[in-house]
C-alpha positions as CSV (number, residue, x, y, z in Angstrom):
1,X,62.6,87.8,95.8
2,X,59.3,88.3,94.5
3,X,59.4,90.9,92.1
4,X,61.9,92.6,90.1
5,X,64.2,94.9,91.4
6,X,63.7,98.4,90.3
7,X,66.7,100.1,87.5
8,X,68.5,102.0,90.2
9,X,68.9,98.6,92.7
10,X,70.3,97.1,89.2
11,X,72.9,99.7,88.5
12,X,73.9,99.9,92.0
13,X,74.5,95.9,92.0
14,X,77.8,96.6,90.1
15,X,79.4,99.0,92.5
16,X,80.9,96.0,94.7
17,X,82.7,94.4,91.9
18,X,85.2,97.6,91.4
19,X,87.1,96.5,94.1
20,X,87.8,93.3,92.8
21,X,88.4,94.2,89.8
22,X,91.0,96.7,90.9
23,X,93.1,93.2,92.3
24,X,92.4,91.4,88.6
25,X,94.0,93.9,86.7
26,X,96.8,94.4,89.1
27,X,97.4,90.6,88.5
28,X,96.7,90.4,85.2
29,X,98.9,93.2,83.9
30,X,101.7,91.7,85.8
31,X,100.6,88.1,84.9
32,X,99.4,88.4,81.2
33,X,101.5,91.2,80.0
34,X,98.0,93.1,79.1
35,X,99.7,96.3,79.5
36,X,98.9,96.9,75.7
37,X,95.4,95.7,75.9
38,X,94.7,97.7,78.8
39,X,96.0,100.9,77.2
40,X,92.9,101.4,75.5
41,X,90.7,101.8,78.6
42,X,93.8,103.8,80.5
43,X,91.8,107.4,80.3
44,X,88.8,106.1,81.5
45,X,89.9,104.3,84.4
46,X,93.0,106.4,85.7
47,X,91.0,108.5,88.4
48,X,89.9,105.1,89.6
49,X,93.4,103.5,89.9
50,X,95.0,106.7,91.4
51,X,92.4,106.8,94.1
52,X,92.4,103.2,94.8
53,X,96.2,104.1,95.4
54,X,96.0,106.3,97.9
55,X,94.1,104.5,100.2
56,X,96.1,103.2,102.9
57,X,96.9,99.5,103.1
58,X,93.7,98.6,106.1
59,X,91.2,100.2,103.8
60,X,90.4,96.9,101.8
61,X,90.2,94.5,105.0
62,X,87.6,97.7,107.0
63,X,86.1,97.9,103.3
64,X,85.1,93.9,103.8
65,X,84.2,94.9,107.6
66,X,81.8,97.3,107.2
67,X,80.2,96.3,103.6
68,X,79.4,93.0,105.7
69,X,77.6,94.1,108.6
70,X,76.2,97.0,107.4
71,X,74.9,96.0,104.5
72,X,74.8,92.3,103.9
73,X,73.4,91.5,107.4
74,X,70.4,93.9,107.6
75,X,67.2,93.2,105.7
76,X,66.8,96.9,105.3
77,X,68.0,96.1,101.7
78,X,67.3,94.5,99.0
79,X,68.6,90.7,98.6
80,X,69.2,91.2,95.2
81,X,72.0,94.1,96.3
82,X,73.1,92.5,99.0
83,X,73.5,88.9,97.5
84,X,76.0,91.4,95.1
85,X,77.8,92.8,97.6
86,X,78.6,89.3,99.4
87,X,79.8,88.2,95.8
88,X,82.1,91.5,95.2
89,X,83.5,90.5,99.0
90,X,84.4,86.9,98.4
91,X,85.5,87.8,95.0
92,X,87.9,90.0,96.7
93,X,89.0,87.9,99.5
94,X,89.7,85.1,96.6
95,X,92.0,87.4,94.5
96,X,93.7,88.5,97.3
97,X,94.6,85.0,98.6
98,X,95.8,83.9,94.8
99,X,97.9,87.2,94.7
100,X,99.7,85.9,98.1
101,X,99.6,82.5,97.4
102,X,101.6,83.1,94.1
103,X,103.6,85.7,95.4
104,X,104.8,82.6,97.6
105,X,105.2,80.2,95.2
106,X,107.0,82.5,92.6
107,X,109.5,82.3,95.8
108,X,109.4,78.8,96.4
109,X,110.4,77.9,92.9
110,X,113.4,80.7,92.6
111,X,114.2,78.8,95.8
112,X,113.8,75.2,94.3
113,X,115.5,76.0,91.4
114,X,118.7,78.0,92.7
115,X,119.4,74.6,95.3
């Protein structure tokens, strides 16, 4: 990058990071008990969450496929955008792997401690 991007490439760099961030809150409520905290923002965000909802189970893993080669592999864009969208994937493909990983162990240890 040589020169900085321009306001609408900047306010667009956020867009990618809604899907993650739909994952951290479903794992924080759960995990935190922020249900209280996150009452506060529950108007603001519920058109989000109820559409994020209705998208059938494949959406997140075609939403990786084609945010990847369409965007982050072209040059047509800028870095800047897609260096954000590569960081709103792996972000996503992070949180999804801790939400299965501890929906594992939360089995193993019922399991450990019922033996």
């Amino acid at each position: 990058m040589t020169k900085k991007p321009r306001w609408w490439w900047r306010i667009l760099s956020w867009v990618p990071y809604l899907m993650p961030l739909h994952e951290t809150v479903m794992h924080a409520e759960t995990a935190y008990h922020l249900h209280h905290f996150l009452e506060y923002f529950e108007l603001l965000t519920i058109p989000f969450w109820q559409g994020i909802r209705r998208l059938p189970r494949w959406f997140m893993m075609a939403y990786i496929l084609i945010a990847f080669t369409r965007i982050v592999r072209r040059k047509d864009w800028p870095h800047f955008f897609r260096f954000h969208v590569i960081m709103g994937i792996l972000l996503e493909i992070t949180l999804q792997v801790f939400g299965t990983v501890s929906s594992w162990m939360s089995l193993y240890i019922g399991i450990t401690y019922h033996c």
